[in-house]
N, C-alpha and C positions, 0 to 999 in steps of 0.2 A: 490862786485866782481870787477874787473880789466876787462875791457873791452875794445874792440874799437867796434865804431858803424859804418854802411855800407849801406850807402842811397841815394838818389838826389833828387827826386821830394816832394812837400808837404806834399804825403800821409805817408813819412816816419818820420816827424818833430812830431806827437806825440808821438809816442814810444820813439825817442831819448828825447823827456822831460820827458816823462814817466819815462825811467832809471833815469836819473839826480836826480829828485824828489825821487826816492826810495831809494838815496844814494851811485850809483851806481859810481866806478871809471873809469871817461872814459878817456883812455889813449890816444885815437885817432879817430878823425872822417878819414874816407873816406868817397869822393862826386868824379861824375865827374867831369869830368873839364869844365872853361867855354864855353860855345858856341856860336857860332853869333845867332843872333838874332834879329827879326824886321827887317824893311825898312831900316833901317842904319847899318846892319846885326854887332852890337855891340856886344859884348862879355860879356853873362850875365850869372852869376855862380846860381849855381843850389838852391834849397831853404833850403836844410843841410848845404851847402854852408853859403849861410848869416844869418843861425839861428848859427853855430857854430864860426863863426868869430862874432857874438852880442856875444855870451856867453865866448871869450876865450880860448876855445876848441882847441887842438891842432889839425891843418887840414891838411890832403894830397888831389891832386887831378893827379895821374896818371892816364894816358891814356891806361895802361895794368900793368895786376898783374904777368905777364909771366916771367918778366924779376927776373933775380936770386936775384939783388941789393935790389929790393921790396920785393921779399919775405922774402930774409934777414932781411930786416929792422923791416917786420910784424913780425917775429919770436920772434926778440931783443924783441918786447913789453912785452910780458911775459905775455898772457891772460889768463886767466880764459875764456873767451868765444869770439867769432866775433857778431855781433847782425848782422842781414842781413834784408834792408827792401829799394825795388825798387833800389838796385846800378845800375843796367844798367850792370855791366860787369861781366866777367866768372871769378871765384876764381878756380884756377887750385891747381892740388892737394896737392901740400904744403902749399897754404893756409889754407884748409880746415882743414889741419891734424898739424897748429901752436897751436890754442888753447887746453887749456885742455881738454876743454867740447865739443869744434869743431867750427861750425858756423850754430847759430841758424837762418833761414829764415822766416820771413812776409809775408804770399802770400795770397792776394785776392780773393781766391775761394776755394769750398769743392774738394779738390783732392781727387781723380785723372783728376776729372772733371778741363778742361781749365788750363793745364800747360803751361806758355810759357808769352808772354810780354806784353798782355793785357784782362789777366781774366773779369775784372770788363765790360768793355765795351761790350766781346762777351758774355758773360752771359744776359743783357739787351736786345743784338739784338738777342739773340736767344729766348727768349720769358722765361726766365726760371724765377720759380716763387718763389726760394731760393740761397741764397748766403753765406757766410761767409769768417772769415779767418781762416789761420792753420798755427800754428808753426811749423816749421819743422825743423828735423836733415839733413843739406846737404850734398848731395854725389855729384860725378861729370858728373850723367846725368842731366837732364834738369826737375825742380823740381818733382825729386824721393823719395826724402828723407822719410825716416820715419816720421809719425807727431804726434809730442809730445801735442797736444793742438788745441779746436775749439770752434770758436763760431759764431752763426749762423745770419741770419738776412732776413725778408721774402723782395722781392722784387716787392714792388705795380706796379697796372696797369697805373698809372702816375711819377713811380719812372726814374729819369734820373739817366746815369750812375755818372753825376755828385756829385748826393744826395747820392749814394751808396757808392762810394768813400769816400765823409766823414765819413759817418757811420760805414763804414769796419777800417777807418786810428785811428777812437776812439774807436770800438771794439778791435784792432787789437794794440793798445799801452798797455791798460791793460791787453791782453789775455797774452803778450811778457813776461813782468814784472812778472803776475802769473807763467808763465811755466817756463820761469828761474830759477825763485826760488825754483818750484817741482822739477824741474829734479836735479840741484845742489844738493838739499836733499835726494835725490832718492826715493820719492815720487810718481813720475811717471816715464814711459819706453816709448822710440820709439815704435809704432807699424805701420809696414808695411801698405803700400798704398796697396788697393786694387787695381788685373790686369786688372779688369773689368769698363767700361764707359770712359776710357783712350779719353780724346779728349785737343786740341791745341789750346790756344789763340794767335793767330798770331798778330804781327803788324799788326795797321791798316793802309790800304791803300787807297791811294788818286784815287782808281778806287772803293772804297764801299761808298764812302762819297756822291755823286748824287741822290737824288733822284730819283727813278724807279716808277712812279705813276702808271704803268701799275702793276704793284703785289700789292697782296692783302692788305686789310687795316692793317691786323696785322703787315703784317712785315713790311709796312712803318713807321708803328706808333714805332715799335720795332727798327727798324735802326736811327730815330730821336733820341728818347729818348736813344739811347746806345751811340750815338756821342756828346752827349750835357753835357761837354759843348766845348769841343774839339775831333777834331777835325771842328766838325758842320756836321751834313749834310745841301745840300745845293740845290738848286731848282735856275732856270731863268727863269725872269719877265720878259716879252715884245719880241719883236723880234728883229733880228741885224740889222741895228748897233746900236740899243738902249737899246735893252738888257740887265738888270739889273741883279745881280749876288745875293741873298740873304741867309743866313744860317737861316735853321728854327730849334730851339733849345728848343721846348715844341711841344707837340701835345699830343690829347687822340681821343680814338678809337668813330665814330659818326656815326648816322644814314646819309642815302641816296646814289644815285649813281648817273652817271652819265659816259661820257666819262674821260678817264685816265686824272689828271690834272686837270679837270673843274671844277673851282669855283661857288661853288653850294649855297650860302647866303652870307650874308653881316659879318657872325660873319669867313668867312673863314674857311667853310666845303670846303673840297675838295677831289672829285672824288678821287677811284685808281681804279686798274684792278676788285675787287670787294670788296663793301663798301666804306667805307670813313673814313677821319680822320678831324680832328677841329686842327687846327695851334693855337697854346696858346701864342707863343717867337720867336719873329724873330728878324735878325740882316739885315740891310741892308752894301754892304761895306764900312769902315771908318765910321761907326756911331756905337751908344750903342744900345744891345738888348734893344726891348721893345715888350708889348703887342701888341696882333693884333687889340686891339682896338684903338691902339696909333700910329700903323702902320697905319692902314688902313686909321686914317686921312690926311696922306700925300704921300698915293698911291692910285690911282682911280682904282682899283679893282673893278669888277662888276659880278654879275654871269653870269654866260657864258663864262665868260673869262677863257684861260689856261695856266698853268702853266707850262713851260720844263723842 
């Protein structure tokens, strides 16, 4: 089929080889466009971006699909289908309604459960202990669509949202490719999202990312592991002005207690409001994650000690 594909971050780059591989004609990537980035806030294009300029792929990257010029021009392509997986922007309704088939969507969780810009992460810190993806028919509310396709994936008591992430971008290239092809055949039908369990994966923001050692071991160990490996959460070592600023990007749920923070053994148990958790990955700033047993050699860490 004649397609364009519709994506930026890495979790989209299997599906778009996925199509390729099945024989797929792709008329046109969309990616956003580049953005600063880093300490030298340089301008780094997104990872659809540099997988479709290696492959030759013909690239757009507008800043909005509102504009009539762009819709236009999406029209000109003459699709058979939009492929939809993390673009970042709103397809308003002449895009939706260019292709024949419309624009299939990638999305990261069992809908209706966590619509919105960060499924995978708020699934992790909400404790929940199944995930998947689902292809979806889009409409122009905020992933409503009917879904044509699922597949599922349990989510462990050591799983970061990181490891889920990839496991959802490789479920989630072939479930695209099979339901493509069903629905083309008419094989299968949209069916309606259910009204019920409706909840919102918001951006995350840089006031959930701290550490709260005074709440329970779950949810700390639930908010590490939903951050890691980005954004981190993150915890300070020492007091100001010496203060050390650290992301802890592993942890599992441990016996013991203690006051909120309090470094309880040498392997980095640490206290919260009730239970504890075991730090596995941490990063201190401008250095590589490592273990805490790799950490620990070059931070004098002690029990009794606490953590902000």
């Amino acid at each position: 089929m004649r397609l364009a594909f519709m994506g930026s971050p890495g979790f989209a780059v299997p599906t778009l080889l996925a199509l390729l591989d099945a024989g797929h004609d792709i008329a046109c990537v969309y990616s956003q466009p580049p953005k600063p980035a880093g300490r030298g806030q340089t301008l780094r294009p997104t990872a659809i971006h540099d997988f479709a300029q290696a492959r030759g792929l013909p690239l757009r990257t507008p800043r909005s699909l509102k504009r009539s010029e762009e819709q236009e021009a999406f029209a000109a392509l003459g699709l058979d289908a939009a492929i939809v997986a993390a673009y970042g922007l709103i397809l308003p309704k002449p895009i939706l309604e260019a292709p024949r088939l419309g624009c299939l969507n990638l999305h990261g969780s069992l809908l209706p459960r966590w619509r919105g810009a960060a499924p995978i992460q708020r699934a992790v810190m909400a404790g929940d202990v199944e995930t998947g993806v689902q292809v979806m028919v889009m409409q122009e509310g905020l992933d409503t669509g009917p879904i044509l396709a699922t597949a599922r994936t349990p989510i462990g008591a050591e799983d970061t949202a990181s490891a889920v992430h990839d496991r959802l971008a490789l479920l989630g290239a072939e479930l695209m490719v099979e339901a493509l092809a069903d629905f083309a055949a008419g094989r299968i039908a949209p069916q309606a999202q259910s009204v019920h369990g409706v909840t919102y994966a918001a951006k995350i923001s840089s006031s959930e990312t701290r550490v709260d050692w005074a709440a329970p071991s779950t949810a700390v160990d639930a908010q590490i592991r939903g951050l890691s490996l980005f954004p981190g959460a993150w915890f300070m070592m020492g007091l100001d002005p010496r203060a050390v600023r650290v992301k802890v990007l592993g942890s599992r749920l441990a016996e013991g207690g203690g006051a909120p923070g309090e470094v309880l053994d040498r392997d980095l148990t640490i206290a919260c409001g009730t239970g504890a958790v075991r730090l596995t990955l941490l990063q201190r700033e401008g250095r590589q994650a490592m273990s805490a047993r790799d950490f620990l050699r070059g931070v004098p860490l002690q029990p009794g000690d606490r953590l902000l």
